[in-house]
N, C-alpha and C positions, 0 to 999 in steps of 0.2 A: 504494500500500500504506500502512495506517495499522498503527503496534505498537502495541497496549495492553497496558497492566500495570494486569491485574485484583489488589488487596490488598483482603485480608481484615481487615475494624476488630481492632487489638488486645486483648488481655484485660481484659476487664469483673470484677467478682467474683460475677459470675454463670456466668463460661463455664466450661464443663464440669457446671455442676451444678444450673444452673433454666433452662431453653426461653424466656428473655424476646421472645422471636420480636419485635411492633410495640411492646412497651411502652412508653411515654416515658418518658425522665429516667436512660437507664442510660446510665453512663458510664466513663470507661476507669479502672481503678484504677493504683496506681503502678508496676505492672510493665508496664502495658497502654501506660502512658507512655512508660516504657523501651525495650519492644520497640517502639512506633512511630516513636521515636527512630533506633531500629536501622535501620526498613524507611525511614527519611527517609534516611540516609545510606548504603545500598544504591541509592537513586534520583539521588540528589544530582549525579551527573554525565552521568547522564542530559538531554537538552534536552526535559523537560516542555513542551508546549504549553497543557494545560490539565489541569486534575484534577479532576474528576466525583467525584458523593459518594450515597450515600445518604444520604435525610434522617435519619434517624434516628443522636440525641447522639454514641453511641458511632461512628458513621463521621465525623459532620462532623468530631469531638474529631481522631480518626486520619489524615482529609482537611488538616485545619489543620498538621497537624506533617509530613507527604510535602510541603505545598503551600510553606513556610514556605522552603528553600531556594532555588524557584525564583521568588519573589516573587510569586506567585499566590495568588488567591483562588478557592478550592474550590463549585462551583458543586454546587446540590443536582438530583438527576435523582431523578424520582420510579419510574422503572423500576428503579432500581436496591435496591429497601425491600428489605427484608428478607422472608424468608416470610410469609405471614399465617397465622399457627398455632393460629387462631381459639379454640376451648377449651382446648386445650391451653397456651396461653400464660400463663406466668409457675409453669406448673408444673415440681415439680423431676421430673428425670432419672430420678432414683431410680425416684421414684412409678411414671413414665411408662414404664420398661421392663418395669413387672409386670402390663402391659395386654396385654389381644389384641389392640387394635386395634396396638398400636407392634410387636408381632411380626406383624402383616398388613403395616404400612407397610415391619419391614428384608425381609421375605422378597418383595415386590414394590410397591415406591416408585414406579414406571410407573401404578399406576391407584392409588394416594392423594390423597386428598382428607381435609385435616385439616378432623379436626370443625369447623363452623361457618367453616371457611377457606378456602385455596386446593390445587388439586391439583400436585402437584412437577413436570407436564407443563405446565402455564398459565407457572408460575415460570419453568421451563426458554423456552418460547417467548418471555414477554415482556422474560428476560436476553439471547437471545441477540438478539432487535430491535433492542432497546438497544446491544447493542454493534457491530453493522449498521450502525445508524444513523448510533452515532457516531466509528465508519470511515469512514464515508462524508461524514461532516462535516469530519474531520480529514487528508483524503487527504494521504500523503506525513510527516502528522507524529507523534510519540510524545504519548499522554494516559495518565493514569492513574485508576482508577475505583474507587472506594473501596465496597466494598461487604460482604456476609455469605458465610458458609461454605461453606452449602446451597445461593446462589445460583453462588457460583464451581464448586461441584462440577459445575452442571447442565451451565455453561455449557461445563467446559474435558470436559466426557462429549460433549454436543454434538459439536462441533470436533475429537474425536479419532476419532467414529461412533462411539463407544461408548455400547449401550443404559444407556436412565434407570435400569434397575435393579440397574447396577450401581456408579451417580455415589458412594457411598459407600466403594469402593475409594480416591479419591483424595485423597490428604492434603493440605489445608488450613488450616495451621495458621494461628493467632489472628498479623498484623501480615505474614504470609507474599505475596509475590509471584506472579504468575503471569504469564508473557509469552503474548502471542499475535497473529501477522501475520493483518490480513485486506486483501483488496484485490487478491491474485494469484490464480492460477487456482487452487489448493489453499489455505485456510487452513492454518496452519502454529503448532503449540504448540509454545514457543519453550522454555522452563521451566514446573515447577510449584513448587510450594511453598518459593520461595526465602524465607531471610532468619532471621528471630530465635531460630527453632524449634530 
């Protein structure tokens, strides 16, 4: 059995209020720092093996400060990016809940496919490979895997059989925890949204 503790990158000054989905260069603001600080010291007695990151600023930022007590260095996993939110990205929230298309995406996220991006069932498959995988690398020890919102939703929907369209029920919050056994005959969600929130 391997435990992972999926965490959500901390507060950006963009969350809540622009979809920066792959953008580059967004990074955690002072509170984002704080709460990651939090979720470092929610893990801190933890025996981390290794800590997996999304490439993108705002996880490596939050990968660096979880990795920082266990004297590790946070390795980037390309499965683990963020959605590709293709035209949609870098637009605000605002805007983006006065569309049809974003009331098509809350009323069935199962067959969405963001403009020019990817569909939340690709995200869901290639999250939860990733975390297969690296179960299955890590048998027996605890890693942590730093990654986005919409990715942890798909994943801990996955794992609980709860259909894609309803992965928006589970709270997620920005620097938040999530435990989860794999390796025995049932996966096993351990926690959800532990820590800063």
């Amino acid at each position: 059995m391997a435990r992972l503790h999926l965490v959500r990158h901390a507060r950006t000054a963009d969350t809540g209020v622009r979809l920066t989905g792959r953008l580059p260069g967004v990074g955690l603001d002072a509170v984002g720092r704080e709460q990651a600080e939090t979720a470092a010291a929610l893990l801190a007695g933890t025996p981390l093996g290794t800590v997996y990151t999304s490439p993108l600023l705002r996880c490596r930022e939050t990968a660096r400060i979880i990795a920082a007590p266990h004297r590790l260095d946070p390795i980037p996993y390309r499965s683990l990016i963020e959605v590709d939110y293709g035209a949609w990205s870098g637009r605000s929230l605002a805007s983006l809940r006065r569309t049809r298309a974003w009331r098509a995406m809350e009323a069935s996220p199962s067959r969405m496919r963001f403009p020019g991006g990817e569909a939340l069932s690709a995200v869901q498959a290639r999250a939860v490979a990733a975390c297969e995988e690296l179960a299955a690398a890590h048998h027996g020890a605890q890693i942590a895997l730093v990654t986005h919102g919409d990715v942890i939703r798909t994943v801990i929907a996955y794992y609980l059989g709860s259909p894609l369209d309803l992965y928006e029920r589970i709270a997620v919050d920005p620097a938040s925890i999530a435990t989860i056994d794999l390796g025995t005959p049932h996966p096993r969600v351990v926690t959800v949204n532990r820590g800063p929130g």
